[in-house]
C-alpha positions in Angstrom: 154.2 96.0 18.1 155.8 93.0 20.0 155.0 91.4 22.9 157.2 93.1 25.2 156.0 96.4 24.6 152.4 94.9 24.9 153.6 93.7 28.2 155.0 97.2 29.3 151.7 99.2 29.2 148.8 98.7 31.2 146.1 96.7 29.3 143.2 99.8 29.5 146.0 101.8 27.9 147.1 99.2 25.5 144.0 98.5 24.3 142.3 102.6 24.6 145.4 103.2 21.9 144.1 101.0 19.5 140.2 101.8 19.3 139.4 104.1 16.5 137.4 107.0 16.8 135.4 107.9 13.8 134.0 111.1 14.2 130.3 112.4 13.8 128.9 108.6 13.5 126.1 107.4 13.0 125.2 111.1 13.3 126.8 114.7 13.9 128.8 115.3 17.1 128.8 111.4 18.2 132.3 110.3 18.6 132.2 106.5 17.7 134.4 104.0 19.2 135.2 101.4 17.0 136.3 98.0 18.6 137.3 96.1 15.4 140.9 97.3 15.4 140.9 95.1 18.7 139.7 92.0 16.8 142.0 92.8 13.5 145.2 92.0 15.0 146.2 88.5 16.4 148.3 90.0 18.9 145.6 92.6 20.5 143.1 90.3 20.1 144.9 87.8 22.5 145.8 90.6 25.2 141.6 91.8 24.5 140.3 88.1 25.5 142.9 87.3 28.3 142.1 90.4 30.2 138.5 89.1 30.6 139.6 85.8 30.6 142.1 86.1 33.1 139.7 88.2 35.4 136.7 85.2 35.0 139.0 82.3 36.0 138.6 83.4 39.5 136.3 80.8 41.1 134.8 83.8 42.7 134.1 85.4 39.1 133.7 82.0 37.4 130.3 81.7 36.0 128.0 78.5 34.4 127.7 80.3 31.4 128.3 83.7 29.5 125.6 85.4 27.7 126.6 87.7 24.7 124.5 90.7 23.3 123.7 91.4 20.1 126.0 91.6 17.8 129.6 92.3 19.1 128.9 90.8 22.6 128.5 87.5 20.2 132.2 87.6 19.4 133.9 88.5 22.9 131.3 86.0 24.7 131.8 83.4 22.5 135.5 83.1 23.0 135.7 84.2 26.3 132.9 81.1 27.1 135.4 78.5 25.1 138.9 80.0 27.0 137.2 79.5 29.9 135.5 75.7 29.0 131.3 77.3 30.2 128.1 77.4 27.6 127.6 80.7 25.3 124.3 82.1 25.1 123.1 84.6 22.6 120.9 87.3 23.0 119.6 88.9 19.9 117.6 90.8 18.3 113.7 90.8 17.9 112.8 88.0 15.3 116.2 86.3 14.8 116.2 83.0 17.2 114.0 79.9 15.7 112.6 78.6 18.9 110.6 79.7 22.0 111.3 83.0 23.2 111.1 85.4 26.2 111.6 89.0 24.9 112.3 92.4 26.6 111.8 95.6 25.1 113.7 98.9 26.2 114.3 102.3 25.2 116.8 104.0 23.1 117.2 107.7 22.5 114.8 108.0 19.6 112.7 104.9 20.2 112.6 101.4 21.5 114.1 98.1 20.4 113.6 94.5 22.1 116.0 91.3 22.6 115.4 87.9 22.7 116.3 84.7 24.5 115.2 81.0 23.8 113.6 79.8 26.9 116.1 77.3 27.2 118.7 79.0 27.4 120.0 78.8 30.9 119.2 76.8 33.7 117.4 77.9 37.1 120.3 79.4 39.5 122.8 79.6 36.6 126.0 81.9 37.2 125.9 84.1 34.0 128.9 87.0 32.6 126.9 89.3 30.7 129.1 90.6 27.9 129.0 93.3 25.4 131.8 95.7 23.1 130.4 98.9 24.8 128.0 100.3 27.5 126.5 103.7 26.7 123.1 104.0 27.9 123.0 100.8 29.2 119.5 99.7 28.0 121.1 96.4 26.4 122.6 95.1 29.1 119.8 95.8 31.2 117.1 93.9 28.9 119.5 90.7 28.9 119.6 91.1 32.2 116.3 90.9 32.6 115.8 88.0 29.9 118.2 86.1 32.2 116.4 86.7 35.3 113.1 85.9 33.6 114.5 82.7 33.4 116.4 81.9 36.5 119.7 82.3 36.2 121.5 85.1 38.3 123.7 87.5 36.1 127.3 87.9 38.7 128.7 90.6 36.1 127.9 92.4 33.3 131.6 93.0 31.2 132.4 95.2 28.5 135.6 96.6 26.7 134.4 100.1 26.3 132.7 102.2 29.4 131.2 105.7 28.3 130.3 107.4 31.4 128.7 110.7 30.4 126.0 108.3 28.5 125.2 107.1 32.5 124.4 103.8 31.3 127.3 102.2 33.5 126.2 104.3 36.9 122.5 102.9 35.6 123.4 99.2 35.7 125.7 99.6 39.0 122.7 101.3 40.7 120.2 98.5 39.5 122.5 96.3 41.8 124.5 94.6 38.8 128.4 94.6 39.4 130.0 95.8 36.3 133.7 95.4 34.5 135.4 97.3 32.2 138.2 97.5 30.4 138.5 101.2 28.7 136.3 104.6 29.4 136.1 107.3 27.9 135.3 109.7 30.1 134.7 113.5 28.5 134.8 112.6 25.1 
């Protein structure tokens, strides 16, 4: 593809025909989005990052830092923190960061899981973009969220490529308060 006919179609669009669905993963009748197409390709990758970069150059938008989640928020975040010249700050998984922690534990569909955050992470009244590939239930988000919080630093936006409404985790987040940004839904699928 070249750039002009990058440049023709809207960027939802450009980017919604190049996620792959892979059919009845992790489980039967889940359709899975796959985001790595986006990343594979030099080109999409560029138009992927400058549409969030782009949107958090605003000195409205602009945050201190940006926070990634576990595991895919960790490649979006951490380029769209060095585009834009701010911190990156990781959120993982239980058991994965070396130093003090503040942990949050939520619930998924057939249990719970909990995220971490060193303690030092951000700094009292720090603007933080909270990214991720994909809100579904939105119980990620939410936890890092509230890891952020915990220690001071207000989250302005949480941001992700992939929106799946049915799943009710974006009307979740927005009804919590937290202004959200998205790139792609799928909406009925």
């Amino acid at each position: 593809m070249t750039l002009l006919n990058a440049a023709s179609l809207p960027v939802s669009d450009y980017l919604r025909e190049r996620i792959r669905t892979v059919p009845d993963w992790p489980s039967p009748g889940v359709q899975f989005r796959d985001i790595t197409p986006l990343l594979q390709d030099p080109q999409v990758f560029r138009v992927l990052i400058d549409a969030f970069v782009h949107r958090y150059m605003t000195p409205a938008l602009r945050p201190d830092v940006v926070a990634g989640l576990d595991a895919r928020g960790f490649i979006l975040g951490a380029v769209v923190a060095y585009e834009l010249n701010v911190g990156f700050v990781p959120i993982r998984k239980s058991g994965k960061l070396p130093f003090t922690t503040v942990a949050e534990t939520y619930e998924l569909e057939y249990g719970s899981a909990t995220v971490e955050l060193h303690t030092d992470a951000v700094k009292q009244g720090e603007r933080v973009l909270l990214i991720d590939d994909l809100i579904a239930t939105g119980g990620t988000m939410m936890a890092g969220r509230k890891l952020l919080e915990k220690l001071g630093a207000t989250v302005t936006e949480g941001a992700a490529i992939v929106d799946l409404p049915e799943l009710g985790g974006s009307q979740r987040l927005r009804d919590s308060g937290l202004p959200l940004f998205t790139l792609v839904d799928f909406a009925g699928h």
